[in-house]
PAKOLLO-491388 format. One record per residue: y, z, x of N, C-alpha, C in turn; residue number from 0; residue in three letters. Coordinates in pm, whole numbers. Last residue first. Layout:
Y, Z, X, Y, Z, X, Y, Z, X, NUM, ala
...
***
This chain:
4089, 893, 1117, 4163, 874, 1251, 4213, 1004, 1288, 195, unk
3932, 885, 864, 4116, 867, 881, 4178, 891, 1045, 194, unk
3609, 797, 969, 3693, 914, 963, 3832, 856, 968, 193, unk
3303, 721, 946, 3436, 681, 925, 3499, 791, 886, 192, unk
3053, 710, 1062, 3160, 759, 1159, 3262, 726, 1078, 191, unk
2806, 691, 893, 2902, 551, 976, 2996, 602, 1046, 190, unk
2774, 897, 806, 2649, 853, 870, 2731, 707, 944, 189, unk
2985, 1003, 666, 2955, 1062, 784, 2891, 969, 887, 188, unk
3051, 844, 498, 3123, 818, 548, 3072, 880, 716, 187, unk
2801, 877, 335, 2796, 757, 376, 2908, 747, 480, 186, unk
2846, 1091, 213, 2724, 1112, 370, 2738, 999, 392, 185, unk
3062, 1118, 84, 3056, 1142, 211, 2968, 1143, 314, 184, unk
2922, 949, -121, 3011, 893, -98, 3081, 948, 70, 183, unk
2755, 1154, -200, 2687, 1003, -141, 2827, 939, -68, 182, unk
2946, 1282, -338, 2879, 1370, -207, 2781, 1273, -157, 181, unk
3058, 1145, -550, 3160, 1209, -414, 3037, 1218, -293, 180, unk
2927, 806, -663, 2888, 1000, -649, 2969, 1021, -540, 179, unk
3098, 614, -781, 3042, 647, -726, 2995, 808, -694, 178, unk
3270, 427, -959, 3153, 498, -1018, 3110, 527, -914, 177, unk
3505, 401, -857, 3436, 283, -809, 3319, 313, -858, 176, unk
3697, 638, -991, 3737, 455, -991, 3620, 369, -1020, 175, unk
3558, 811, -847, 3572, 798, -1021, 3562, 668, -1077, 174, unk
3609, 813, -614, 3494, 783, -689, 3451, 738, -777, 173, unk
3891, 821, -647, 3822, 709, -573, 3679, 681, -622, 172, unk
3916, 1096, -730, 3970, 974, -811, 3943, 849, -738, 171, unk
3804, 1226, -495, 3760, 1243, -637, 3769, 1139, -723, 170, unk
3959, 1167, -335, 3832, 1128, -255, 3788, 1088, -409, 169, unk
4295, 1090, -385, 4209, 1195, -338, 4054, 1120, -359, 168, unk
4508, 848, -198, 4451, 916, -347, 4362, 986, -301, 167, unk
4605, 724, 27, 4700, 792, -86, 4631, 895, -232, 166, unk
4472, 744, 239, 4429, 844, 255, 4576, 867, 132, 165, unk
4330, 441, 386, 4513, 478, 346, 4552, 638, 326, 164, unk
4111, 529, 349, 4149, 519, 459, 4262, 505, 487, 163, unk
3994, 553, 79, 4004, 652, 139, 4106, 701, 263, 162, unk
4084, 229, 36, 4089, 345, -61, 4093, 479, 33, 161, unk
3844, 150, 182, 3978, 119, 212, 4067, 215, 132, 160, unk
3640, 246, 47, 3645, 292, 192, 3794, 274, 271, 159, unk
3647, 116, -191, 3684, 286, -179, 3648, 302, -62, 158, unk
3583, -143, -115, 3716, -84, -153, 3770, 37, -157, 157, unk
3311, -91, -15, 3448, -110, 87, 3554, -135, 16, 156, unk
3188, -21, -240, 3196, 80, -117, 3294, 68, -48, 155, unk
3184, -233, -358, 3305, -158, -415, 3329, -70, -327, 154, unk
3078, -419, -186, 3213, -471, -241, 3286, -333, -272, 153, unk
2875, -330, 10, 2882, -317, -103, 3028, -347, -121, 152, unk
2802, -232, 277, 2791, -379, 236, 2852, -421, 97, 151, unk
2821, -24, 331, 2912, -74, 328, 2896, -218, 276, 150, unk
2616, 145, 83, 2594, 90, 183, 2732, 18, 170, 149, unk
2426, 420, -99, 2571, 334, -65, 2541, 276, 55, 148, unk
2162, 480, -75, 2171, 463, -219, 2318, 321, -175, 147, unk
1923, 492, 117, 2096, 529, 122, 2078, 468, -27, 146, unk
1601, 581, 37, 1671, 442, 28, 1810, 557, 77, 145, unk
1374, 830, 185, 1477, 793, 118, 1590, 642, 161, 144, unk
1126, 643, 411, 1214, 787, 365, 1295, 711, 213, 143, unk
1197, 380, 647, 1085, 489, 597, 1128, 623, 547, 142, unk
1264, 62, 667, 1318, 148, 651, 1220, 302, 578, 141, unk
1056, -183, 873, 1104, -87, 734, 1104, -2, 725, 140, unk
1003, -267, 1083, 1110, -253, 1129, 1130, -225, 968, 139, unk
681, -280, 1130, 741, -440, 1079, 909, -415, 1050, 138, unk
634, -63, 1179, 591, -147, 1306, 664, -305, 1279, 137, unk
667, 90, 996, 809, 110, 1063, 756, -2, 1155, 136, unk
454, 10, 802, 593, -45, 765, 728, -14, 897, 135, unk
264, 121, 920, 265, -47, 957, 421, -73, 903, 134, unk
289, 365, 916, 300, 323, 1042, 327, 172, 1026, 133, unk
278, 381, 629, 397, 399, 662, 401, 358, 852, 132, unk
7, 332, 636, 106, 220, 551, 216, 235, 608, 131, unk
-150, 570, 753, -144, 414, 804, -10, 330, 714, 130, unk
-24, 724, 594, 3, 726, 673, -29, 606, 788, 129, unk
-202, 698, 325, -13, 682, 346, 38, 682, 492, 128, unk
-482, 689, 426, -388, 548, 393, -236, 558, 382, 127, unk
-481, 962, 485, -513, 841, 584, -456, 730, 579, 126, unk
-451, 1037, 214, -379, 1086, 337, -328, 1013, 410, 125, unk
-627, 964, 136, -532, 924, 57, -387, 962, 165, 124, unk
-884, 1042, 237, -848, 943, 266, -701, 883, 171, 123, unk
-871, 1311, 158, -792, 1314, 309, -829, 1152, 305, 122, unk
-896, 1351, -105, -777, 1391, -66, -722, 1335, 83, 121, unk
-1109, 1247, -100, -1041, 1188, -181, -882, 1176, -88, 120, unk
-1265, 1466, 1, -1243, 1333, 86, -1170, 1228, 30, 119, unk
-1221, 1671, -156, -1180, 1723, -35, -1145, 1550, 45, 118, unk
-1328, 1590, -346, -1212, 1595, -383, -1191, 1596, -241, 117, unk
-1595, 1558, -300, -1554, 1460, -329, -1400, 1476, -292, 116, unk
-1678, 1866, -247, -1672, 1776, -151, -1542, 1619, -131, 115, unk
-1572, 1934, -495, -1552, 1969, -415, -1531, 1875, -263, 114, unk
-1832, 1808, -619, -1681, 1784, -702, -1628, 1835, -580, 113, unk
-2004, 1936, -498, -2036, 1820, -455, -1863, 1722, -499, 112, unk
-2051, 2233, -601, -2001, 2174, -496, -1929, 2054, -409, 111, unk
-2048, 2149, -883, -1931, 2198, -869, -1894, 2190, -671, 110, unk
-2338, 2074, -820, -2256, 2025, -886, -2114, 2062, -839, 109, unk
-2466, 2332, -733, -2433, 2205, -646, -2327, 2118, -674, 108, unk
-2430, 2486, -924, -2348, 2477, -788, -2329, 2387, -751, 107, unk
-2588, 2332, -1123, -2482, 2343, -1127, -2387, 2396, -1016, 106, unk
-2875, 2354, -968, -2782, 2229, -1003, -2641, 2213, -1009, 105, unk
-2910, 2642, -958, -2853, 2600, -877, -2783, 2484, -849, 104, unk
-2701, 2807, -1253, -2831, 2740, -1200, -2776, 2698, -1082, 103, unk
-2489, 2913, -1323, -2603, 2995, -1307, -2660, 2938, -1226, 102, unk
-2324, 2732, -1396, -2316, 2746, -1212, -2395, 2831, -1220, 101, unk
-2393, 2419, -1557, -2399, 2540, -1540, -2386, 2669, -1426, 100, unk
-2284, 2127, -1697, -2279, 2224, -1558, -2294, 2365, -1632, 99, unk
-2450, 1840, -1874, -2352, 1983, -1873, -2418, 2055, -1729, 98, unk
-2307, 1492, -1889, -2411, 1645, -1809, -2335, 1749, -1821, 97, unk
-2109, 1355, -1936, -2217, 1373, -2019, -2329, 1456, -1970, 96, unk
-1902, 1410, -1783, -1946, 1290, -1839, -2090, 1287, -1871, 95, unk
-1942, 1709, -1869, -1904, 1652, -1750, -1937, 1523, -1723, 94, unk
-1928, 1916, -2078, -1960, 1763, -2075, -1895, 1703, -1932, 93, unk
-1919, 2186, -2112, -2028, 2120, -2158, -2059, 1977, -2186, 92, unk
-1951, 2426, -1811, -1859, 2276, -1864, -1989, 2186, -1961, 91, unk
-1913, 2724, -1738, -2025, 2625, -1803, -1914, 2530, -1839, 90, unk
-1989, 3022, -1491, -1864, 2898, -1569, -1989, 2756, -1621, 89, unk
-2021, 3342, -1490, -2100, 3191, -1511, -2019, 3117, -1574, 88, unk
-1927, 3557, -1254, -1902, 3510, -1410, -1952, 3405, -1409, 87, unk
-1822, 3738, -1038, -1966, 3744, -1083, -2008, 3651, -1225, 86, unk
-1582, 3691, -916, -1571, 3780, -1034, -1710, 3841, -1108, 85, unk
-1640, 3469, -767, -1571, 3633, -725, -1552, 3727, -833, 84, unk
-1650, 3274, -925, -1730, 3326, -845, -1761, 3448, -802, 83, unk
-1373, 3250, -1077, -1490, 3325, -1131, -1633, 3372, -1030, 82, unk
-1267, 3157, -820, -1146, 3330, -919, -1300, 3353, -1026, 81, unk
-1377, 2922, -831, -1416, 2995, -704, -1376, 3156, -761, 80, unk
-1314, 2798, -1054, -1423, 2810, -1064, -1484, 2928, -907, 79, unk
-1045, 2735, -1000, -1045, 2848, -1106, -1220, 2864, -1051, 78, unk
-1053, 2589, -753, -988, 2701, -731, -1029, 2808, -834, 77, unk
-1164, 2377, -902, -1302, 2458, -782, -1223, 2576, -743, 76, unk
-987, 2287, -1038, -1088, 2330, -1094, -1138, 2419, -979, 75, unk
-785, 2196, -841, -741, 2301, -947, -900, 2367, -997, 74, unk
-935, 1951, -737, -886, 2093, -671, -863, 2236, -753, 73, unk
-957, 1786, -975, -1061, 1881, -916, -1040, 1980, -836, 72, unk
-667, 1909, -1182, -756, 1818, -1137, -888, 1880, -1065, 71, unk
-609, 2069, -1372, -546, 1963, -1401, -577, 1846, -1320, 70, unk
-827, 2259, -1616, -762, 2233, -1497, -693, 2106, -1490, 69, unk
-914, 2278, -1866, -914, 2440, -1757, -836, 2389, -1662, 68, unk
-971, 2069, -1975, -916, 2147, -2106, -885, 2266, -1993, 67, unk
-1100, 1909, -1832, -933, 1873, -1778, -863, 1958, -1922, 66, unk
-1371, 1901, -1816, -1258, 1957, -1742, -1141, 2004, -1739, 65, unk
-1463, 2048, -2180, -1453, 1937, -2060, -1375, 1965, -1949, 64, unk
-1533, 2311, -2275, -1569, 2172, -2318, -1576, 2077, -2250, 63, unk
-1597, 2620, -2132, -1474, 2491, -2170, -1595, 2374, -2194, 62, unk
-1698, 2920, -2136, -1763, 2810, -2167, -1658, 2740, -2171, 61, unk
-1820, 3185, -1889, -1696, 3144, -1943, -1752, 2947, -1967, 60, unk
-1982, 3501, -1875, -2003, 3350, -1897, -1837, 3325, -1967, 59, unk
-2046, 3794, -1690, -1966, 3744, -1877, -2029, 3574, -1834, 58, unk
-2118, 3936, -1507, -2198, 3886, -1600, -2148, 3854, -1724, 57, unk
-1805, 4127, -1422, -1949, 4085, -1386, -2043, 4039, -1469, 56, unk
-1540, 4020, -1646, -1618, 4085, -1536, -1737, 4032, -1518, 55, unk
-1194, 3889, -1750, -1353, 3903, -1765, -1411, 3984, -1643, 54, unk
-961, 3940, -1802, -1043, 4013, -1967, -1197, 4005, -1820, 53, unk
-804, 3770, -1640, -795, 3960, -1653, -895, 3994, -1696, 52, unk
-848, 3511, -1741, -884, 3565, -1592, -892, 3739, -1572, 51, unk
-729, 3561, -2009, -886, 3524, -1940, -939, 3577, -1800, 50, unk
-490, 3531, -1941, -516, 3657, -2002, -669, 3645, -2021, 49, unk
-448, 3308, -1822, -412, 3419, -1730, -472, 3516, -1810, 48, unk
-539, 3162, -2004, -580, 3162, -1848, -572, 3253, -1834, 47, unk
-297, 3182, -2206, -443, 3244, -2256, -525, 3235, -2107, 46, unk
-56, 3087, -2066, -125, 3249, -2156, -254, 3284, -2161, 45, unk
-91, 2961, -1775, -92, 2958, -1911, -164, 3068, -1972, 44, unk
28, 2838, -1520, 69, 2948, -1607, 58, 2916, -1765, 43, unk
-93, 2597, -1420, -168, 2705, -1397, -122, 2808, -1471, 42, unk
19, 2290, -1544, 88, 2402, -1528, -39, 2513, -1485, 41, unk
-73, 2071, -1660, -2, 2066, -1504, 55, 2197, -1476, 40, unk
-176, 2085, -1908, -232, 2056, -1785, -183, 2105, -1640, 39, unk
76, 2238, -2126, -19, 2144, -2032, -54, 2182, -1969, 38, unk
-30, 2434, -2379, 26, 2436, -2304, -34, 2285, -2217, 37, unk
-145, 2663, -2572, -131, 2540, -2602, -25, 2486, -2553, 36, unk
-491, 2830, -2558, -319, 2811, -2504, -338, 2664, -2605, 35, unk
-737, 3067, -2683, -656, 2937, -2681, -553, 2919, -2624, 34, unk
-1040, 3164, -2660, -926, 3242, -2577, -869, 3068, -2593, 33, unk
-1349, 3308, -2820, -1252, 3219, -2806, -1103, 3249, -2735, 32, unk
-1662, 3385, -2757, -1515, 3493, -2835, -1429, 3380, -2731, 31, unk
-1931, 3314, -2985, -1821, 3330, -2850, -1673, 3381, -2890, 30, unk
-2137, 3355, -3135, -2038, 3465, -3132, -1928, 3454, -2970, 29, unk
-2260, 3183, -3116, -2199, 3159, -3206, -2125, 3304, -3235, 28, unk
-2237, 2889, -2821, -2261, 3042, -2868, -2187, 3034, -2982, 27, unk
-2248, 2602, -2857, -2289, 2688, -2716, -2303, 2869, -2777, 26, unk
-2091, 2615, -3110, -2207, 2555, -3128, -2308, 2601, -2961, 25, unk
-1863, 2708, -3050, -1955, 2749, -3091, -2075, 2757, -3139, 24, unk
-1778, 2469, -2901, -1796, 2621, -2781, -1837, 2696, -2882, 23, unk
-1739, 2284, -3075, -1811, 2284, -2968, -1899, 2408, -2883, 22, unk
-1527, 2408, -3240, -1673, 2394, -3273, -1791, 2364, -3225, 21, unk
-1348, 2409, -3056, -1365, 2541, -3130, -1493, 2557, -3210, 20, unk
-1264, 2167, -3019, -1307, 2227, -2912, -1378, 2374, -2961, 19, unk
-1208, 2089, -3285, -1302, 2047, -3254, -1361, 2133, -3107, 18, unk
-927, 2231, -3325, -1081, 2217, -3426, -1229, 2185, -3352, 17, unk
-752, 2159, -3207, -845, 2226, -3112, -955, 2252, -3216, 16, unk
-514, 1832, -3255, -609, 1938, -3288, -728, 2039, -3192, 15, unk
-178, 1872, -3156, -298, 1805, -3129, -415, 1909, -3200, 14, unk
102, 1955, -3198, 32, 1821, -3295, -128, 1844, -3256, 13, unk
110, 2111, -2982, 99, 2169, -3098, 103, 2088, -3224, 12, unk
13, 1969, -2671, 100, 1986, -2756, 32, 2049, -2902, 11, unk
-247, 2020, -2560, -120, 1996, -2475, -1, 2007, -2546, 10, unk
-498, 2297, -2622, -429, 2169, -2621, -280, 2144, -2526, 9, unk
-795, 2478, -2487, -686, 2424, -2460, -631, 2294, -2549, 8, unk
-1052, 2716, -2478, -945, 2607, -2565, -877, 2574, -2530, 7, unk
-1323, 2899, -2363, -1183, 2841, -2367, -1139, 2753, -2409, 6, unk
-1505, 3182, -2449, -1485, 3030, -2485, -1354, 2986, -2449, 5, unk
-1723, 3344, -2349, -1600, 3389, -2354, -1553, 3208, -2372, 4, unk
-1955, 3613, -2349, -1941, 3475, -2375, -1798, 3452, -2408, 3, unk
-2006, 3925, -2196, -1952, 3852, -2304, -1974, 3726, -2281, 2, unk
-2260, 4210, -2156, -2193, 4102, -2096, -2137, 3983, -2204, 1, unk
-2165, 4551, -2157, -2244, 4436, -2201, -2168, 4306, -2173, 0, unk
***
């Protein structure tokens, strides 16, 4: 027989799920509830994962709002595709104020159209880092990681002079000039400075 299967989510263990709990029973009043209390940004979460196992062909799975199942739209259409394949009706009961149903065909669409969106979100965000970063090397800026050390630096070139007498060890140079050892050698590398 086929279940109703309610999901909960909070982010921290201050926050209340009272309310998500009255929601998803107010959608059914024998839903059978499945809670984490975990973030967003994580896909490993107890009660998910132990959701994703429990259900089969013709169950229904109910969340309240998006971002209680996923952490963005990609994430969503991934969980919502693991129910497709499963035969399971995913229901969101506020999707700024429309509820999705993927029984229906609206609600595909729906979930399609999130899809779509995301897909062009994604590749004009693309588009623009990669135009930006063309215009910045075209205007001769530096593209990647900053050097952090640079000889330019007063103390760099004391502990470069420091090194280059070669009386104290690399360690106690650093120490000296607060600098990180292993910045301190890619800087020597990336300039050729070597004790001769």
């Amino acid at each position: 027989m086929s279940k109703v299967y309610g999901y909960c989510r909070v982010s921290t263990s201050g926050q209340n799920i009272s309310t998500q709990r009255q929601l998803l029973r107010q959608y059914d009043e024998n839903v059978k509830l499945i809670e984490d209390k975990a973030t967003g940004r994580t896909r490993e979460r107890e009660g998910l994962t132990k959701l994703l196992n429990t259900l089969h062909d013709g169950d229904t799975i109910v969340i309240t709002r998006i971002d209680r199942i996923a952490r963005n739209v990609k994430d969503l259409l991934l969980i919502a595709e693991e129910f497709e394949a499963k035969g399971v009706t995913f229901v969101i009961l506020d999707l700024n104020g429309d509820r999705v149903n993927t029984s229906t065909p609206m609600g595909k669409f729906m979930i399609t159209v999130l899809g779509a969106v995301a897909e062009l979100e994604i590749n004009t965000l693309d588009e623009k880092r990669k135009l930006g970063m063309q215009l910045a090397r075209e205007n001769g800026k530096h593209i990647g990681r900053k050097a952090d050390l640079t000889p330019e630096d007063p103390s760099v070139q004391e502990a470069i002079r420091k090194y280059l007498e070669g009386k104290i060890p690399v360690t106690l140079i650093c120490e000296q000039h607060n600098i990180n050892r292993m910045k301190f050698y890619r800087l020597l590398k990336r300039h050729g400075i070597t004790k001769g």
